[in-house]
C-alpha positions in Angstrom: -27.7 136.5 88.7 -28.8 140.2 89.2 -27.1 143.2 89.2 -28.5 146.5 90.1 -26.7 149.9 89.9 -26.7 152.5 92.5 -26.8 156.1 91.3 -23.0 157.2 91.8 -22.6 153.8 89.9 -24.4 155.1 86.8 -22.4 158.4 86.8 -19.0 157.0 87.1 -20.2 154.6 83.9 -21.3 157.8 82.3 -18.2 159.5 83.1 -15.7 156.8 82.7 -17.0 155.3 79.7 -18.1 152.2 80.6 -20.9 150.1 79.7 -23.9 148.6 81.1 -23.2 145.2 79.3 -19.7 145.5 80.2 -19.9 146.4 83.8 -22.4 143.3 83.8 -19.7 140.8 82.2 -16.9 142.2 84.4 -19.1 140.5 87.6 -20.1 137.4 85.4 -16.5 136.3 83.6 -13.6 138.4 85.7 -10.2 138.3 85.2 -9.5 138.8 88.8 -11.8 138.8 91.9 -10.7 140.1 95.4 -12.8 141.9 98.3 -11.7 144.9 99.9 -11.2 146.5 103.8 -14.7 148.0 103.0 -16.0 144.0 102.5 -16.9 145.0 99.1 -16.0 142.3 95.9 -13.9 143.9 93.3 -14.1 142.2 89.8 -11.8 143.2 87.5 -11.2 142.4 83.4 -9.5 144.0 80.5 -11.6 145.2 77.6 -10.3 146.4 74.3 -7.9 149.3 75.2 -9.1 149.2 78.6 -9.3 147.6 82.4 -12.9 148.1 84.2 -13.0 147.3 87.7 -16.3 146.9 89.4 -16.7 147.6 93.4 -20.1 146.1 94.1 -21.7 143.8 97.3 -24.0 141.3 97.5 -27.3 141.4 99.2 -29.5 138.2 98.6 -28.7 137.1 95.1 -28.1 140.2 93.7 -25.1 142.4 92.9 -25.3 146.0 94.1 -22.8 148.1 92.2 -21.7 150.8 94.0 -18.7 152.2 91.5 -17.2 151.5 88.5 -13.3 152.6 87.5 -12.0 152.7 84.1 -8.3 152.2 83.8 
């Protein structure tokens, strides 16, 4: 599976304090999965102290991640 990250992705990860590696694990092993009104797939897991839910789509075998929120 790929996964690429949009821009705004990147920033929120920058700002929000989330990982590359964890971002990608988030989409692999989820602790919850659910799409949204925008038809986007959220994946959500806890991390150490933390909850990082991914809003991405997918477009021919890859994940585009378009935000990332750190709870």
């Amino acid at each position: 599976m790929k996964v690429l990250f949009t821009l705004h992705a990147r920033e929120r990860m920058m700002q929000r304090g989330a990982a590359e590696q964890e971002v990608i694990e988030t989409i692999r092993k989820p602790d919850t999965t659910f799409s949204d009104k925008e038809g986007r797939t959220r994946f959500r897991r806890a991390w150490a102290g933390k909850v990082v839910e991914v809003r991405a789509v997918l477009e021919v075998e890859t994940w585009v991640v378009v935000t990332v929120i750190v709870q």
